[in-house]
N, C-alpha and C positions, 0 to 999 in steps of 0.2 A: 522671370519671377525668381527670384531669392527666397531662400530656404531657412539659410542660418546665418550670422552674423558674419561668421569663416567664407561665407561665398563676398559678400559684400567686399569684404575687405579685400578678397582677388581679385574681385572686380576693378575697385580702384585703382590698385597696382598697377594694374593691365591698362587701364586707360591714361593714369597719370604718366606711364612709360610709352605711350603709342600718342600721346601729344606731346611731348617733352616738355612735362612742366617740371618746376619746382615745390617743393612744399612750403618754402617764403613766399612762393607768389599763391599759393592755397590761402594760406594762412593771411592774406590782407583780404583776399577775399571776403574772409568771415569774419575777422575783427580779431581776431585770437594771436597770441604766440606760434611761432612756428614750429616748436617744440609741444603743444597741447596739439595743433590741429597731425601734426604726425602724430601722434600717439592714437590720436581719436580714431585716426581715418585708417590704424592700426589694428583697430577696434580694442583698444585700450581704455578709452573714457565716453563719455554720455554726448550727445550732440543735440541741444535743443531742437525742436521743431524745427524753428525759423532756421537755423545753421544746416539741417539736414536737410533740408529743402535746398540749401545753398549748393550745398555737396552734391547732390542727385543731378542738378543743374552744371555743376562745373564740370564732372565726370562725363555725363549725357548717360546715367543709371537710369534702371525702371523703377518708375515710382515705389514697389514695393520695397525698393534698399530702405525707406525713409524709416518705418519703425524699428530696424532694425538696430541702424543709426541710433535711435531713444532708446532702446534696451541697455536697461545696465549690463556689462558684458562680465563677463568672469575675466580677474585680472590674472596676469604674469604669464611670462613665457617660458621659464624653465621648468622640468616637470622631476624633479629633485637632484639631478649631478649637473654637472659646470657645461654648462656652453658649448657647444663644435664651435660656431663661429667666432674667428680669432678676435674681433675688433669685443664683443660680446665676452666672452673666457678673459681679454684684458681688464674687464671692468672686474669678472668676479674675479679675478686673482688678486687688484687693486685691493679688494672691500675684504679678501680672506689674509692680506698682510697687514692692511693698516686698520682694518675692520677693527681689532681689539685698542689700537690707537684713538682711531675716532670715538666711538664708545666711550672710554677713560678722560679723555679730554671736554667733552658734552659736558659727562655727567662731574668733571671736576670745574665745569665754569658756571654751569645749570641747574645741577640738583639731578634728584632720581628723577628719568623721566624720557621721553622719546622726542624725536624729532620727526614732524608729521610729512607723511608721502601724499597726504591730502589737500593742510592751507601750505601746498608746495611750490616754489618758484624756481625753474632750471631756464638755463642762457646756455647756448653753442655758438661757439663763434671761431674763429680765425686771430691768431698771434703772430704776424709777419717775427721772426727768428732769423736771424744770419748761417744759422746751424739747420733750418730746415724749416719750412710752417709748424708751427704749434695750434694742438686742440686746445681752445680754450674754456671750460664747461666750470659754470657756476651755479649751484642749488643750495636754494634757501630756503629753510622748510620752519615752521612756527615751533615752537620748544613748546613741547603739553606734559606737566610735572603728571607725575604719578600721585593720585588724593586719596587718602583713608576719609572715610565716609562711617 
């Protein structure tokens, strides 16, 4: 029996690492990106019924993971300074050097306005390089102007 959302999510860990799965091969299970179903199974995002039934079933969870699974979970993992983990600290060192680039460039091709982490689309993938593999990671997020009302 599961508790809180926090147990769930070790749960999975724990079992996707003691059958050696993949989270690509998760994610065709459920129909999803393999970038949402890790977030999800993160406990980062919402899991329909039908999907968390899926999840309970691939893991081999007690049925009680399932609502947890449906709970909206509280987002983000940093709890206000930069990351230990290095792969993690490289992203926010990326977004605190080019952060004010990005920003400037948005809002000089777009208007005032944000780019949404919601109607959001990210890709990870692999870039064969002769200098080494390259991460290749692409997010596309809907442009939402700012409206006076």
């Amino acid at each position: 029996m599961y508790t809180c959302r926090e147990d769930v999510t070790e749960a999975i860990v724990i079992a996707k690492v003691g059958k050696n799965m993949n989270w690509a091969d998760v994610a065709l299970k459920i129909g999803r990106s393999k970038e949402w179903v890790t977030a999800a199974c993160l406990g980062q995002m919402v899991f329909s019924p039908d999907e968390a039934t899926k999840i309970v079933e691939i893991f081999e969870l007690d049925v009680s993971a399932g609502p947890w699974l449906c709970a909206v979970p509280y987002k983000g993992t940093f709890d206000g300074g930069a990351p230990s983990d290095p792969l993690l600290y490289r992203w926010y060192e990326m977004l605190s050097v080019y952060g004010p680039a990005i920003k400037a460039l948005i809002h000089e091709e777009f208007g005032d306005g944000i780019m949404s982490a919601i109607d959001f689309r990210m890709n990870i993938g692999r870039e064969a390089d002769p200098a080494g593999d390259r991460v290749n990671v692409t997010i596309s997020g809907k442009f939402l102007p700012y409206k006076a009302y």
